[in-house]
C-alpha positions in Angstrom: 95.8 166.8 28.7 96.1 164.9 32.0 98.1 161.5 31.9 96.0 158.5 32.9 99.1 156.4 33.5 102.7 155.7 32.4 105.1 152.5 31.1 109.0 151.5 31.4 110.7 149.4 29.4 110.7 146.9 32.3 106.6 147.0 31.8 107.2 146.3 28.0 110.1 143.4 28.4 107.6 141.6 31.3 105.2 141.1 28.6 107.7 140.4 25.9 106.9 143.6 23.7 108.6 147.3 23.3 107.4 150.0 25.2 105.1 151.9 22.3 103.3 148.6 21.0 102.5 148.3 24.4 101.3 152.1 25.2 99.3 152.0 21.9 97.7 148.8 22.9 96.5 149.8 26.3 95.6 153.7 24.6 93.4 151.7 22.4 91.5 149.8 25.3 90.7 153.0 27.4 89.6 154.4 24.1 87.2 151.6 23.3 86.5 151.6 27.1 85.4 155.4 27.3 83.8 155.3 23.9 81.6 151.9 25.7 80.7 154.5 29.4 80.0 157.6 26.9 77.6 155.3 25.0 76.1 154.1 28.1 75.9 157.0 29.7 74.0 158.8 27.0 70.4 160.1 26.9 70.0 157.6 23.9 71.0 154.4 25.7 69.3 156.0 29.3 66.0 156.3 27.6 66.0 152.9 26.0 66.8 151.3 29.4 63.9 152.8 31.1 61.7 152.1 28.4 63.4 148.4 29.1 62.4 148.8 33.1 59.1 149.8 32.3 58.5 147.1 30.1 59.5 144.6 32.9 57.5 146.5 35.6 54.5 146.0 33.2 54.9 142.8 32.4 55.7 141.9 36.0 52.4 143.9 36.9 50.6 142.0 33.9 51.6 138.2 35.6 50.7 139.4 39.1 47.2 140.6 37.7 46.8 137.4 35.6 48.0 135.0 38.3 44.7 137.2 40.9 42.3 136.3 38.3 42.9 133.3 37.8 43.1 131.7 41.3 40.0 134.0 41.8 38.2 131.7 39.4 39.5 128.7 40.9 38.6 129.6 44.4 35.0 130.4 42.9 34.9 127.6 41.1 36.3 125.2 44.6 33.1 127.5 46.1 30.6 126.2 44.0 31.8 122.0 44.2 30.8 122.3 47.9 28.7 119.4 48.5 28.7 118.6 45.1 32.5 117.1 43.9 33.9 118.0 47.5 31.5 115.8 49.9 34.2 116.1 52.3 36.9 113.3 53.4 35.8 109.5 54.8 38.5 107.2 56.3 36.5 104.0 56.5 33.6 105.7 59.2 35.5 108.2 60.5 35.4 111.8 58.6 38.0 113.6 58.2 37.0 116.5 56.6 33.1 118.0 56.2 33.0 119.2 52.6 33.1 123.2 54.3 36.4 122.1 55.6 37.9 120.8 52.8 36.8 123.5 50.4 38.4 126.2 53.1 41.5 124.4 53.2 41.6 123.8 49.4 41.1 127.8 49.5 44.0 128.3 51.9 46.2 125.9 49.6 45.6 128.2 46.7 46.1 131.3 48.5 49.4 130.1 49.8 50.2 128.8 46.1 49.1 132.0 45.1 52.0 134.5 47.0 54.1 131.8 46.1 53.8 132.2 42.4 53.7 136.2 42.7 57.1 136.3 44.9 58.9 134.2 42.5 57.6 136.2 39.6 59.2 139.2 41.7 62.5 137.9 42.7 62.9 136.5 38.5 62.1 140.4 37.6 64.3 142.3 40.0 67.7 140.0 38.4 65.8 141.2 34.7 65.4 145.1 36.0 68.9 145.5 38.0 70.8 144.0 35.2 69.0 146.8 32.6 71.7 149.5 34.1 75.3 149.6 33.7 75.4 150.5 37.5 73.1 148.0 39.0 74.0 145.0 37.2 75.9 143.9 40.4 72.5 143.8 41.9 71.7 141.1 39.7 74.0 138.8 40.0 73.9 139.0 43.3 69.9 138.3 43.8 70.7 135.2 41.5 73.9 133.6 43.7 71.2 133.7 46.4 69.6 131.4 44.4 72.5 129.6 42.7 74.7 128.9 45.3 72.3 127.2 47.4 70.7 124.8 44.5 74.5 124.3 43.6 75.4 123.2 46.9 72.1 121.5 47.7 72.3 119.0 44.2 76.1 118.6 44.8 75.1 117.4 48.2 72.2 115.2 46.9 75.2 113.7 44.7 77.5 112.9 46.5 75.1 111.3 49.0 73.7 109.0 46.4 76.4 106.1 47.4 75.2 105.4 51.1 71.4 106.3 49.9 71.8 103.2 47.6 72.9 101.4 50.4 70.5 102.4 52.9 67.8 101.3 50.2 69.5 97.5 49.9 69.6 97.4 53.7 66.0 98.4 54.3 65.2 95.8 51.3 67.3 93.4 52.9 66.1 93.3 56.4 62.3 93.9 55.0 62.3 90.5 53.5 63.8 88.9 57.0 61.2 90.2 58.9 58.2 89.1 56.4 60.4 86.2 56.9 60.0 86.0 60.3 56.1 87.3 59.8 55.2 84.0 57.5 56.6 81.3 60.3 54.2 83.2 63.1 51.4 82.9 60.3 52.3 79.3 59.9 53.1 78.8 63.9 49.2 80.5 64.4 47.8 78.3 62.2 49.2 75.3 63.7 50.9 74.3 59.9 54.4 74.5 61.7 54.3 72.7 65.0 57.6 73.5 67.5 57.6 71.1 70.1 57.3 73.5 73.8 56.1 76.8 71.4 53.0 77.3 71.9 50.4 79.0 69.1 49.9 81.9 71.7 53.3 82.8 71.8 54.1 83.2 68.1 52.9 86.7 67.7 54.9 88.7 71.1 57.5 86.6 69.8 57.2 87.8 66.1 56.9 91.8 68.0 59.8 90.6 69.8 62.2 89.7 67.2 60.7 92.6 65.0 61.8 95.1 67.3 65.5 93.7 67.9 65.8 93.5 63.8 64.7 97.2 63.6 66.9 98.5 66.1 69.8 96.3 64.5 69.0 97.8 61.1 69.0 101.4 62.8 72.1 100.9 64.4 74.0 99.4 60.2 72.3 102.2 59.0 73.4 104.7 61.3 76.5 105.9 59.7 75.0 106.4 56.4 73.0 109.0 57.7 74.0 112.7 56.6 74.7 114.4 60.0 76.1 110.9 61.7 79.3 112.4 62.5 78.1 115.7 63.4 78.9 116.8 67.5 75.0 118.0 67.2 73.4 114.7 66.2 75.4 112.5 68.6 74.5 115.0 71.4 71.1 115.0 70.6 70.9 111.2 70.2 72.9 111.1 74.1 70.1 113.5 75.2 67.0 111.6 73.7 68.6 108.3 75.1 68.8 109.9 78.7 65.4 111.2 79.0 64.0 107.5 77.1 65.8 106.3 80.2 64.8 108.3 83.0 61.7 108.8 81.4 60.6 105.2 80.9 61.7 103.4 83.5 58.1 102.4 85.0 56.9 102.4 81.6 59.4 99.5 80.6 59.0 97.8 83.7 55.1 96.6 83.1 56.7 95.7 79.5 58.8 93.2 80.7 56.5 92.3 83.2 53.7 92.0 80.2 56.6 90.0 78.0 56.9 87.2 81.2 52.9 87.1 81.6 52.7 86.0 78.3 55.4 83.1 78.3 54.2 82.1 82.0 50.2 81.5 79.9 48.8 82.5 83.6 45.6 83.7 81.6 44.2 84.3 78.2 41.7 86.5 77.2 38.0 85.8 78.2 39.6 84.2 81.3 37.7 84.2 84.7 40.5 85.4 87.3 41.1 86.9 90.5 44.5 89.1 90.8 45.0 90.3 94.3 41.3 91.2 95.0 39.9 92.0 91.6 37.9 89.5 90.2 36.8 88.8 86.5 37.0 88.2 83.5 40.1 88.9 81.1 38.9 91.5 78.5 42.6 93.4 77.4 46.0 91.9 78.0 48.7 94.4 76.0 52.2 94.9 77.0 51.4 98.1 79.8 47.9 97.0 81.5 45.7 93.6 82.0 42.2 95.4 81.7 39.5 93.5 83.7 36.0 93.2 84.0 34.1 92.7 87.0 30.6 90.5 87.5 29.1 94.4 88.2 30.9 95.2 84.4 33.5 97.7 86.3 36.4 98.0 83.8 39.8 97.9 86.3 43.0 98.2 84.9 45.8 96.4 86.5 49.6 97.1 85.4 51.3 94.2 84.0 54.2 94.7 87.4 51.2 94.5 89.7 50.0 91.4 88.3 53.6 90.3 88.5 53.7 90.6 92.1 50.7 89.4 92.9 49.4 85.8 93.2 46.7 84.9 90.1 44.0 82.9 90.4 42.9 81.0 87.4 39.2 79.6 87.3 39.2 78.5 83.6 42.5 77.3 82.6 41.3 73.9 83.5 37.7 74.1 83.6 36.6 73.1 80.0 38.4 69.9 80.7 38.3 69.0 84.4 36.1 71.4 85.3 35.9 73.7 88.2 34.7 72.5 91.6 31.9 75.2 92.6 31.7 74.9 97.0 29.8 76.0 99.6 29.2 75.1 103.5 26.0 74.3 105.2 26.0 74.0 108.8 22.8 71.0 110.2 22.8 70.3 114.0 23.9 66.4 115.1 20.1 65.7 115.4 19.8 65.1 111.4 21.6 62.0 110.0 24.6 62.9 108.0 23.3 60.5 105.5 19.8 62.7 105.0 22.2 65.3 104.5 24.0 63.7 101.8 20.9 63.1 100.0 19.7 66.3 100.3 22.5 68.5 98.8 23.2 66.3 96.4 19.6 66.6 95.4 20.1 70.3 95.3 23.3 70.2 93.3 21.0 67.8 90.5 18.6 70.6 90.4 20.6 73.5 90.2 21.5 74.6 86.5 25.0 74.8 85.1 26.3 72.3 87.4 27.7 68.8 85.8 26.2 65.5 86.4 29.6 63.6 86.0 31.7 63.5 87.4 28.5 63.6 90.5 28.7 66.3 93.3 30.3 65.1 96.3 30.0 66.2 100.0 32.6 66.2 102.7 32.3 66.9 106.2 34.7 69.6 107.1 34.8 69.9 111.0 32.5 68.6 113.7 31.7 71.8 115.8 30.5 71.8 119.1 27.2 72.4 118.5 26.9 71.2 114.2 28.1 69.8 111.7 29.8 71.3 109.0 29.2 70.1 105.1 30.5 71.4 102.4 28.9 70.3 98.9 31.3 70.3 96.0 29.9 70.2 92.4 31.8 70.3 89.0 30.9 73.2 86.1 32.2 74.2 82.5 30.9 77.4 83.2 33.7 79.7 85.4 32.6 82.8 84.0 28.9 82.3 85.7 29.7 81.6 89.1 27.2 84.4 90.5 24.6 82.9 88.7 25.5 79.4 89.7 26.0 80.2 92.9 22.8 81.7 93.6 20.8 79.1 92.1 22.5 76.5 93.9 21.9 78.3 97.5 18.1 78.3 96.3 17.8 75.0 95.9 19.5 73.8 98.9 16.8 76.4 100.8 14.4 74.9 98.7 14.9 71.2 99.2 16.0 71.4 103.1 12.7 73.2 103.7 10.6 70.5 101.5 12.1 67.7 103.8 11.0 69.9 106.7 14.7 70.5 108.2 16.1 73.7 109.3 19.5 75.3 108.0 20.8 76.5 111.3 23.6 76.2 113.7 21.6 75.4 117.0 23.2 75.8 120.5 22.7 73.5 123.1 22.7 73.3 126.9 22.3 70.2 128.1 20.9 68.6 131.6 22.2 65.0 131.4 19.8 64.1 134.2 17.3 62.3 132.1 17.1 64.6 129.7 16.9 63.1 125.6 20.3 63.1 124.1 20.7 65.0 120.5 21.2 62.0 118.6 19.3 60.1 115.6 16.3 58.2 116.9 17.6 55.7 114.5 21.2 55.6 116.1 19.3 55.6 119.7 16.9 53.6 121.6 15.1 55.9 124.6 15.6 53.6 127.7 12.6 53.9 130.3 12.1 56.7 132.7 13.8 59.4 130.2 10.9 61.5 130.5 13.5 64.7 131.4 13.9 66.0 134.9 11.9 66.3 137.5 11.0 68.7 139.6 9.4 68.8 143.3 7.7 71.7 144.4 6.0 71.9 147.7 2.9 73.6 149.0 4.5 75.7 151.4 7.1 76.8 149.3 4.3 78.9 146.7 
């Protein structure tokens, strides 16, 4: 006999017994502990557990085969709705998806869903098959901690998070009904229902965007420590490091938005406007908070930043036309020899015929300079139309040709050198009387010297 182990009386007393109750208690348990291994161990019990194994391996065999077939008949059957229930998918006109697209990724969903199925089905039969043998049982429960543990953790997380997910759901409801708050007075601000005296309709919406932003970024910064992570060294790094590279990143960027942000207070221009920014010409078609787009009498499309248009000087010819008007201008030069008066009738005559151009208040002329050689007129007529000043202008400049030639007059700047010695003077007839002997200048020529 070999002996497995030994007792004192001091082993007995620590467990308040004598030393043979206590050896025939412990004899017992190895008995009933080798009796348990010999039963195990036996050819019996070992054939039974394989049969066990075998069973799982076949029924684990059985669900893989099952779960082929049948997401073989659903792939067919996904085949077979092409163009038929799968007609692809429409947002508003644009498509998405032709219908061959949608039934290959509908495929590729139930292929991935597919191993998904068959690995679980796997890792749920290797706990079943380890924990069939005495010696693999460890096996078993460890494959199921790797699941465990993790859902443990993950739901006792979820838990104890629910307090400041609560509260991140009352601030988001909170400040949600400030800004639609905020969204109904620009609605009632646009419709001119809620009248500020100095806020103008135009402004109610980049304000709206305005204070939208500034609520969202206050929200973002209550909510911030609710966040799982806040207090992390990795998130606040990663926030520091965003914020740089916003910074550094963005500085242009957020300079044409606060440029944009002042054009819009400073109502230089609204869209549709005829303008002239530095020495692009046209009219208004895009104002947003980067660019002022532009488009040119020849339909170019120029793009101007909003810190361009800032530093430039903007030229508005419609702000006040619809009301005033705008004073359309242009200089005709007419030697002294034609009455100023004629002139007068003349281009204002032109300026009734021409199209686009206002009757009152009437065209009026002023003489600009009194050149050596000309006078200098320039006609000044009123239009509603600023976006057409091509049109107008080229009409007007035919019917000044028009009606100068009709009346037999000459638009040119003549130069003259002038004898004084009897020769006529270039003045009016009607302003001057000819006195006798101005026949011009006279000139002797003798025989002798031809």
């Amino acid at each position: 006999d070999n002996m497995i182990m030994s007792l004192s009386e001091e082993d007995a007393l620590w467990l308040n017994t004598n030393r043979n109750a206590l050896a025939s208690n412990y004899k017992a348990r190895i008995a009933k502990s080798i009796a348990g291994y010999r039963e195990a161990t036996s050819l019996k019990t070992l054939a039974k557990e394989v049969g066990m194994a075998v069973l799982v391996l076949g029924v684990l065999i059985l669900i893989i085969t099952m779960l082929s077939r049948l997401f073989r008949r659903f792939g067919t059957r996904v085949d077979s709705w092409e163009g038929t229930r799968l007609k692809g998918i429409h947002i508003r006109n644009y498509e998405l998806f032709n219908s061959r697209r949608e039934v290959a990724f509908i495929q590729s969903v139930l292929t991935v869903v597919k191993w998904l199925l068959i690995m679980l089905s796997v890792y749920l039969a290797l706990p079943v098959l380890f924990g069939i043998f005495p010696w693999t049982r460890d096996f078993s429960e460890t494959l199921i901690s790797y699941v465990t543990s993790p859902v443990k953790r993950i739901l006792r997380a979820i838990w104890d998070y629910l307090p400041n997910f609560v509260t991140i759901l009352v601030l988001v409801v909170v400040f949600r009904y400030i800004i639609r708050f905020f969204h109904f007075l620009k609605t009632e601000i646009e419709r001119g229902a809620l009248r500020l005296p100095g806020f103008y309709a135009d402004w109610a919406n980049p304000t709206f965007q305005i204070i939208r932003v500034l609520i969202l970024a206050f929200m973002l910064i209550v909510i911030f420590p609710y966040m799982p992570g806040s207090d992390s060294p990795i998130f606040k790094g990663v926030s520091v490091f965003v914020g740089v590279l916003f910074t550094f990143g963005s500085a242009g960027a957020l300079g044409n938005v606060v440029a944009g942000l002042v054009l819009t207070y400073m109502r230089a221009f609204h869209i549709g406007d005829r303008v002239k920014i530095g020495e692009v010409s046209g009219d208004i078609i895009e104002r947003s908070l980067l660019v002022t787009r532009i488009r040119t009498i020849k339909n170019e499309i120029i793009s101007v930043p909003n810190s361009t248009v800032m530093s430039s000087h903007t030229v508005n010819y419609s702000s006040d036309a619809g009301t005033n008007g705008l004073i359309i201008h242009t200089t005709v030069t007419i030697g002294y020899d034609i009455d100023w008066r004629r002139v007068y009738e003349l281009l204002q005559k032109a300026a009734a015929k021409t199209k686009l151009l206002e009757t009152a208040p009437p065209p009026f002329i002023l003489q600009v300079s009194l050149d050596d050689y000309y006078v200098s007129y320039q006609l000044n007529a009123y239009t509603k139309h600023p976006n057409k000043q091509a049109v107008i202008y080229s009409n007007l400049f035919e019917e000044i040709q028009d009606t100068f030639h009709e009346a037999g007059i000459e638009i040119m700047s003549p130069h003259f050198y002038a004898l004084r010695d009897g020769h006529k003077m270039n003045i009016p007839e009607s302003k001057f009387q000819a006195r006798s002997g101005d026949e011009g200048i006279r000139v002797r020529v003798d025989r002798k010297d031809i």
